[in-house]
C-alpha positions in Angstrom: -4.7 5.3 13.0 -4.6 7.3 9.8 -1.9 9.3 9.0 -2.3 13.2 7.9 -2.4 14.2 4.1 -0.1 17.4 4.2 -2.0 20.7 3.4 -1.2 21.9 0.0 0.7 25.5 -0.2 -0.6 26.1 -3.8 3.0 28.1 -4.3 5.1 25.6 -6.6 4.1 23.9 -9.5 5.8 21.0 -8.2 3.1 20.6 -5.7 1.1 18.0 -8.4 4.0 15.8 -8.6 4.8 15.9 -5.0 1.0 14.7 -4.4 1.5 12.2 -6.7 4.1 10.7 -5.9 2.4 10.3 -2.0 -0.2 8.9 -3.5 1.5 6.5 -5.3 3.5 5.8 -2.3 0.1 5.4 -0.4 -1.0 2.7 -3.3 2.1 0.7 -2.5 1.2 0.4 0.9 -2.6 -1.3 0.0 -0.1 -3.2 -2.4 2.3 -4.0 0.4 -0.8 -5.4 3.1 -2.1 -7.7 0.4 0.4 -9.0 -0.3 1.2 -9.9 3.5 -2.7 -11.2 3.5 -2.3 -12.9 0.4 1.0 -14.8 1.8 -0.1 -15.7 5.0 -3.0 -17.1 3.7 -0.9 -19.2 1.7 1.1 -20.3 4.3 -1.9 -21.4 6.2 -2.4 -24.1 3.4 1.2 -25.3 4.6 1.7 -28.0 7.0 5.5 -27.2 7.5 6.7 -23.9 6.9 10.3 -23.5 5.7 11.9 -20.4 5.0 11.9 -21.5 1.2 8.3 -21.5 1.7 8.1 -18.3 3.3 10.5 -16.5 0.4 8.6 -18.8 -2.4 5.3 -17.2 -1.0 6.6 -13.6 -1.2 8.4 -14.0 -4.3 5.1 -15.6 -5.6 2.9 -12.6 -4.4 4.9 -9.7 -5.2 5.6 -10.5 -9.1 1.5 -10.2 -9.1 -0.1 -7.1 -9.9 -2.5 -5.5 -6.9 -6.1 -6.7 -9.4 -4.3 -10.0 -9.2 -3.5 -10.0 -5.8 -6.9 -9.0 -4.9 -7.8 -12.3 -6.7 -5.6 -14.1 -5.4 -6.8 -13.4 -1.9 -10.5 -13.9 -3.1 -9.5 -17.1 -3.8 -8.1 -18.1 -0.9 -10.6 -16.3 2.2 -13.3 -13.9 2.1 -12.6 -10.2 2.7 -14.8 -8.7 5.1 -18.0 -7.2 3.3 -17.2 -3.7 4.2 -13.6 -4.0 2.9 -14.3 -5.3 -0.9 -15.7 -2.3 -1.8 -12.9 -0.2 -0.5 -10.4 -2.7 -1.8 -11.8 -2.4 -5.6 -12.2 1.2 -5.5 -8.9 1.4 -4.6 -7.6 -0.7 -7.1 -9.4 1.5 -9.7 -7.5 4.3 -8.5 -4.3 3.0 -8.0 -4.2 1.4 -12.1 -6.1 5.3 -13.6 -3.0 6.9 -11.5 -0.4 4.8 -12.7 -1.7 5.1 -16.4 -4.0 7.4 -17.0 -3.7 10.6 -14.2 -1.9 12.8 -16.3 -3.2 12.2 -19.6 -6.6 12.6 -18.1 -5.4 15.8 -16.9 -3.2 17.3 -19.7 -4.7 21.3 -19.5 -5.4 21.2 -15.8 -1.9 21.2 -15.6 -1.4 24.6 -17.6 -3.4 27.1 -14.9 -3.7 27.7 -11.2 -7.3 26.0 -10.8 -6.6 22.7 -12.8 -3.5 22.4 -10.3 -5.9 22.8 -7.0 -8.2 20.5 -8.6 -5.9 17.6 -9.5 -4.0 18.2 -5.8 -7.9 18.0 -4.6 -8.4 14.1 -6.4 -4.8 13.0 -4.9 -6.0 13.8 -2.1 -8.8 12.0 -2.4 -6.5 9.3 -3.9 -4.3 9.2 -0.7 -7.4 9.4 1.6 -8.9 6.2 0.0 -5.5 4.5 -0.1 -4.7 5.2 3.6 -8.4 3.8 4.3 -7.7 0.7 2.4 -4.5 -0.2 4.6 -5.9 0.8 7.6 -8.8 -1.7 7.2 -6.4 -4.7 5.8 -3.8 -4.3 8.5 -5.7 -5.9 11.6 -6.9 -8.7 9.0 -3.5 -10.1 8.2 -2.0 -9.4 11.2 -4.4 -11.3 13.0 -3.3 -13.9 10.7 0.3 -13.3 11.1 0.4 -13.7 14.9 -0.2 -17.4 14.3 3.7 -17.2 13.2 4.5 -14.9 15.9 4.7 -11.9 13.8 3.9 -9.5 16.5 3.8 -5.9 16.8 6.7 -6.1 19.3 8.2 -8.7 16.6 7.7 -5.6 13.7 9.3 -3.0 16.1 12.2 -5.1 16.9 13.1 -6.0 13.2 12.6 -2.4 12.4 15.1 -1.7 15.3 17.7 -3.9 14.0 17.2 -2.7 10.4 17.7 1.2 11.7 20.7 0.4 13.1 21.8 -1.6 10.5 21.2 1.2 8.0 23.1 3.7 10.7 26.2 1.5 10.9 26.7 0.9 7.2 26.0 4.7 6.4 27.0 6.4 9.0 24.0 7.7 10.5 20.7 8.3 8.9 
């Protein structure tokens, strides 16, 4: 289930940033998912898993950046066909937003039009991002099951962590 991309008002010139920085939260997320395929992929090479294992594996995978993660996963099972194109395309994206974006766009930023247009690529940005994570999701959780990392096992922690956050700040 894909989530929405907010329409764009075209009324505040801090609309660009505000795209950018969902699409950057968006990239995370494809960052976030391989790193959960990456680490229980990893832990299926484990006979026993301890929870030293389990923190080594995450601390292991998120000090990686999301081209070596990709790799990383390469190495260790194939991605679906359909989902390595997506996957490197997304990748692209994510590393020209984080270091090129606004460069690449200097003068769009300094009239109405450039503004749409570099909302309109976010967009895109965020659409491709959300794909990405869509499509990984079901692979890793199918793997994660095997450690009885349910969906009702998600929603639970989630639970707890809610009201975890509620009693220590006094409401959200």
């Amino acid at each position: 289930m894909m989530r929405d991309i907010p329409t764009p008002d075209f009324d505040d010139p801090k609309e660009v940033y505000a795209f950018f920085g969902l699409a950057m939260y968006n990239a995370n997320l494809v960052e976030a998912s391989l790193i959960n395929l990456a680490v229980a992929l990893n832990l299926d090479k484990s006979k026993v898993i301890t929870q030293e294992i389990f923190e080594a594996a995450f601390g292991e995978m998120e000090a990686k950046t999301l081209g070596q993660l990709l790799k990383a996963t390469q190495k260790l099972a194939a991605i679906p066909p359909g989902l390595e194109p997506i996957l490197k395309s997304a990748l692209d994206k994510r590393n020209f937003l984080a270091h090129g974006f606004f460069r690449a766009n200097a003068e769009e930023l300094i009239h109405e039009a450039g503004k749409r247009a570099m909302i309109k690529e976010l967009s895109s940005m965020i659409e491709l991002f959300l794909l990405a994570d869509e499509l990984l999701t079901p692979v890793y959780m199918a793997l994660w099951e095997k450690y009885g990392v349910t969906e009702e096992f998600i929603q639970k922690e989630l639970e707890r962590s809610y009201a975890e956050a509620e009693k220590r700040d006094g409401g959200l």
